[in-house]
N, C-alpha and C positions, 0 to 999 in steps of 0.2 A: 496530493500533487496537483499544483494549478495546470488543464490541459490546456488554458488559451494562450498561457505561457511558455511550455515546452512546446507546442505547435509554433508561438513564435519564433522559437529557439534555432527549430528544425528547418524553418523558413528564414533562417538568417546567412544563409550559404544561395538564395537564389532562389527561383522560383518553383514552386513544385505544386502539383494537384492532390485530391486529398486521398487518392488511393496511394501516391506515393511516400506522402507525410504517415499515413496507419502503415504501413510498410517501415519505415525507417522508426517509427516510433517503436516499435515491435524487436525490433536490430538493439536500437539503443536503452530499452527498459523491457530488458526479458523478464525478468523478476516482477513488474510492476500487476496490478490488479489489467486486465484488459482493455485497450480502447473500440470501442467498437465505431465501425465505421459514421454509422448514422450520429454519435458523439461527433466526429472528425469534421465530417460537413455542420451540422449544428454551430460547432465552436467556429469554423471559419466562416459562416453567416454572420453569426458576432461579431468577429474579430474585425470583419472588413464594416458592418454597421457603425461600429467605433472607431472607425477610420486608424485602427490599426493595421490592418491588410487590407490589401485592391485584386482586386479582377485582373491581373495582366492578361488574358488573353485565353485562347483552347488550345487544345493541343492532340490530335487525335496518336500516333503513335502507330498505327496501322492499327486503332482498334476503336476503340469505340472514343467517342470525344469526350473531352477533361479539360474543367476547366482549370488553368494556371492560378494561382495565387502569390503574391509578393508580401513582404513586409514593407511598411510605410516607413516613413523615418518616425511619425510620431509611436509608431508599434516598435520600434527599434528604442526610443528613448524608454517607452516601458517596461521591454524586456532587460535594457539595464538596470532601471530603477528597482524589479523587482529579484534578479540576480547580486546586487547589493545590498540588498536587504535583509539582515538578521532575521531568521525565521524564528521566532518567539517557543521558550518550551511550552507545550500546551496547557491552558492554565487548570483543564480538571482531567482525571486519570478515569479514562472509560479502561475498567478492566472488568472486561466478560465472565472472565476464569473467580478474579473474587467477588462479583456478584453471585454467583453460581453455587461458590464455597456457602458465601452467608444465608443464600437460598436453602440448601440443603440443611442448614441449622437449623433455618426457622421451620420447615419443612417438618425435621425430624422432631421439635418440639412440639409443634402444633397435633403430631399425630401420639405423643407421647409417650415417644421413644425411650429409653432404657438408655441406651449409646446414641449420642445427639451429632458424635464427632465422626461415626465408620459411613452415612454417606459420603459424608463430603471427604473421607480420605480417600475413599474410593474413588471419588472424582477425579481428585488429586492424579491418582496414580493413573487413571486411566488419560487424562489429559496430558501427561509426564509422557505415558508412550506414545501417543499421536504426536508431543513435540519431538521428538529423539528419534521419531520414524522421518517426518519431514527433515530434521537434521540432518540424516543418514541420507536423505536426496540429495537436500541441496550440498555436501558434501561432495558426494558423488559425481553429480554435476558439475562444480568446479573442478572437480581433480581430474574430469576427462578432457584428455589430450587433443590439442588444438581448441579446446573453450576458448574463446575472446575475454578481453579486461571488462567488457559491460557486466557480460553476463559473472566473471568472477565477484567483480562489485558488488553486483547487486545479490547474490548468494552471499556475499559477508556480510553483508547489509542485515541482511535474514536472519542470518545464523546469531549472532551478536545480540538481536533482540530476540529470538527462540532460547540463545543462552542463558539471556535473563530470566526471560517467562519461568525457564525449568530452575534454577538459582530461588526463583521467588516461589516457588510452588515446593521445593524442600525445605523451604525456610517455616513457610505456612503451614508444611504438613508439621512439622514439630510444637505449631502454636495452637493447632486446631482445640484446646482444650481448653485453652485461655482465652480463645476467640468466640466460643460457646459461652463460655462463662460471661462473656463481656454480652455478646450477643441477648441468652436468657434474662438480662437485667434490664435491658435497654429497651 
């Protein structure tokens, strides 16, 4: 996720400081990996260097002083440009889970194992329950009453590609044999 882009996003309704921007960012991408403040100010140092956002002004609030931030028009033409933008599928497949598989092959060969394929089913299965536990939350979390549409989204979001993961980790636990095979030769 581009942060300098959904900070412009979030600054497209007017002006806001950047405790209030980690604030709404947090409302609007519960699901997301975290932003942490010192990111928040960082990216709007940028954003305004790049004469995508300005400085409007402070704003104390009866508490401590903040500074305002705007979007510019030229940050306005790039968050369209980058909001119409086709997001390209990614052209290589970092997958954790089957490095990990082939690991445990080479692993169990190099030690000269007997069964080349029961680490890494074992992996398998043990990976299987950490995703179907996480399922079972984010589940859970949508299905409770009064959730917001963000946080549903982005729990489908989830779940969709956790469905995959475990889809492709049954499909692999029944190839692990052929995958050795393929593995020991290469």
């Amino acid at each position: 996720m581009s942060t300098r882009h959904v900070l412009l996003g979030l600054l497209a309704g007017g002006s806001r400081h950047g405790y209030d921007l980690k604030r709404r960012y947090d409302e609007r991408f519960p699901q997301a990996r975290p932003l942490a403040y010192g990111q928040v100010y960082t990216t709007l140092q940028r954003l305004v260097r790049d004469g995508l956002a300005a400085v409007e002004g402070t704003d104390s609030d009866g508490g401590p002083e903040r500074t305002l931030y705007r979007s510019t028009a030229e940050g306005s033409r790039e968050l369209a440009r980058w909001a119409d933008e086709v997001t390209p599928p990614a052209p290589f497949v970092t997958n954790e889970i089957f490095a990990k598989v082939v690991v445990s092959i080479l692993v169990a060969a190099a030690a000269g194992g007997g069964d080349r394929t029961s680490d890494a089913a074992a992996y398998l299965q043990a990976q299987r329950a950490a995703h179907m536990a996480r399922m079972r939350e984010l589940t859970e979390l949508k299905t409770t009453p009064g959730t917001d549409l963000s946080t549903v989204l982005s729990a489908d979001y989830a779940l969709a590609h956790l469905d995959a993961d475990v889809r492709w980790m049954t499909t692999t636990a029944t190839r692990l044999a052929t995958l050795t095979a393929e593995v020991d030769t290469a």
